[in-house]
N, C-alpha and C positions, 0 to 999 in steps of 0.2 A: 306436547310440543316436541321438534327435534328441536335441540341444542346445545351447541357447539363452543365449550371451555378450550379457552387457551393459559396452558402454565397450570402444573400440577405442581404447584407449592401446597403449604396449608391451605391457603383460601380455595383455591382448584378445586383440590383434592376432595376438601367439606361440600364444598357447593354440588358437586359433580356425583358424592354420596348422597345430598339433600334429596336433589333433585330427581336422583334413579330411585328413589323410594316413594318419590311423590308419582311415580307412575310414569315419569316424562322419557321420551328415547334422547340419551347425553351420551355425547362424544367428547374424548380429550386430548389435546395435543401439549405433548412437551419437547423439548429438543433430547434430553435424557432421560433413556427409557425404565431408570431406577427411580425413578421421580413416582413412577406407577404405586410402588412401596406403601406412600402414603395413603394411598385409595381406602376406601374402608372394606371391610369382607364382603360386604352385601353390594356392592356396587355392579349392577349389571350393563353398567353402556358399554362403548367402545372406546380404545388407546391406540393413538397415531404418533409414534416418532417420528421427528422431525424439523426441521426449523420452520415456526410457527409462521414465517412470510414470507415465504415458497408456495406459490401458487399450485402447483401439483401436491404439498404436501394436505394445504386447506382442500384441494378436490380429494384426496382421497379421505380426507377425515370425514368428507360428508356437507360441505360447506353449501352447496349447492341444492340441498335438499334443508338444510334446517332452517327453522321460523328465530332462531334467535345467538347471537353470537355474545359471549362474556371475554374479555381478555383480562386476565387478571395475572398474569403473569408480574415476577419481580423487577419489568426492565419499562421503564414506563415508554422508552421510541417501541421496543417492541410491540406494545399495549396499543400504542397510537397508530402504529402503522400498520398493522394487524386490519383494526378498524376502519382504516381509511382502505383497505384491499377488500374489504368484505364490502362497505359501501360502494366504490369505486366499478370494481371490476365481476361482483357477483349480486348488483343491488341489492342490499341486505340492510334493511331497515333499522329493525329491532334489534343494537349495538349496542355494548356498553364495555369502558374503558377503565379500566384502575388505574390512576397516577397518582403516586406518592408527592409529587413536588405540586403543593398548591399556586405556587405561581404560575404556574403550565396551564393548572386546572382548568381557569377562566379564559385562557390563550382557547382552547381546544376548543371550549365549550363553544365560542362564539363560530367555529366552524360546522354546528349543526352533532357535534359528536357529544354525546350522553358521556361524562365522567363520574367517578367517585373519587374522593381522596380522604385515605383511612387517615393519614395524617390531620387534616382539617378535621376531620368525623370527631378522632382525639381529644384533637386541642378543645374543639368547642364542647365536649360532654362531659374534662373535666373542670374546665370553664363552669361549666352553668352551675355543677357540685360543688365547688368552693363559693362560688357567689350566687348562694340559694337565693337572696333576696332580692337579685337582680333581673330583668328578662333575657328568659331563654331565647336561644336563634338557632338556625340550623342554615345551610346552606345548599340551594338547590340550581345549579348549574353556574349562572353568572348572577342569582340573585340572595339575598341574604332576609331569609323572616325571619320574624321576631314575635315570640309570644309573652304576653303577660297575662295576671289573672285579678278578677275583679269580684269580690264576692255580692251575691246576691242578697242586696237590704231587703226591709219588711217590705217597700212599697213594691216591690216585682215577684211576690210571693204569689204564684198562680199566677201569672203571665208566660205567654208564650214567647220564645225566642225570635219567633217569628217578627213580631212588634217592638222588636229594638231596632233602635239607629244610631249604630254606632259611627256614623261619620262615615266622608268620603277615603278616606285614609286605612280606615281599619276594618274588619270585619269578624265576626261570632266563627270560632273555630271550633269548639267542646261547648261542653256542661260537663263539669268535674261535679259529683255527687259526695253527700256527707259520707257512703260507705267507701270514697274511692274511689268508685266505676266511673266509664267513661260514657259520655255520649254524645257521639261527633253528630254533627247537625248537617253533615252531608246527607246523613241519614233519615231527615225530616225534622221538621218541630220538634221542639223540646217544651213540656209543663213546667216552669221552675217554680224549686221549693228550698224552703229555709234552710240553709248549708247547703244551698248548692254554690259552685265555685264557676263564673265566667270564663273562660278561656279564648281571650281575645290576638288575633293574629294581626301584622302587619307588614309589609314591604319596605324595607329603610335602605336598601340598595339593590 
């Protein structure tokens, strides 16, 4: 894939090394051309200074030719508007936005625009680590899932996952196994056996 990092912070910088290794053509813009510094040795894409929402500056970084644009830059209007130029003025689908301020998050998101926020990511994973006995959530756009775990009595020992009904409300996400492994049921039927662990998911906003 071509694509196009904006903000060569740490997060940039890692991503934009991930990624040139995984064989992908990455290009990166920052407004400060010392920012490049961070990049790791191996990083073969390209570095475009500039202010990241400058329409000449996104042409010349290659905007126009990439299948996928990150803004991850430290300024979250930068972040957003970045995205809304990439959409807007170079139909560009395949977006996605960093914003530190979670109140924004679900602002943005409801305009069609992909966010993350490390801040939320944070809060809820050391959340779930101090209250191991509670269920976990995570947060995907404007909605919030919620996983719990249900172990496998004798009576569903050799039964398929297939043949549960878990209610309108909820549905079969895993089979957590007695050695640990995982087995998402995206991936087909599951046989369940004694110490297997249910991993049931839900929508609660």
């Amino acid at each position: 894939m071509n694509i196009l990092i904006v903000g060569c912070g740490r997060v940039g910088s890692e991503l934009a090394g991930a990624l040139s290794r995984e064989g992908h053509t990455v290009a990166i813009v920052d407004a400060n051309e010392s920012a490049f510094d961070l990049l790791p040795p191996d990083y073969s894409g390209y570095c475009t200074v500039g202010i990241p929402i400058d329409l000449d500056v996104l042409r010349e970084a290659g905007i126009e030719n990439c299948d996928a644009l990150a803004a991850v830059s430290q300024d979250d209007n930068t972040n957003i508007m970045v995205c809304q130029l990439a959409k807007e003025y170079f139909h560009l689908e395949n977006i996605l936005a960093r914003i530190y301020d979670p109140r924004r998050e679900n602002v943005f998101s409801h305009f069609g625009l992909r966010t993350v926020c490390p801040t939320r990511l944070t809060v809820e994973t050391v959340k779930n680590i101090l209250l191991q006995d509670k269920p976990q959530q995570i947060t995907v756009g404007p909605s919030t899932i919620s996983f719990h775990e249900l172990p496998v009595n004798r009576r569903l020992n050799g039964a398929s996952t297939s043949d549960i009904d878990t209610g309108a409300d909820e549905a079969l996400f895993a089979v957590r196994h007695a050695d640990n492994t995982l087995s998402l049921l995206a991936n087909g039927p599951v046989t369940l056996r004694s110490g297997d662990t249910l991993i049931v998911s839900r929508i609660i906003d």
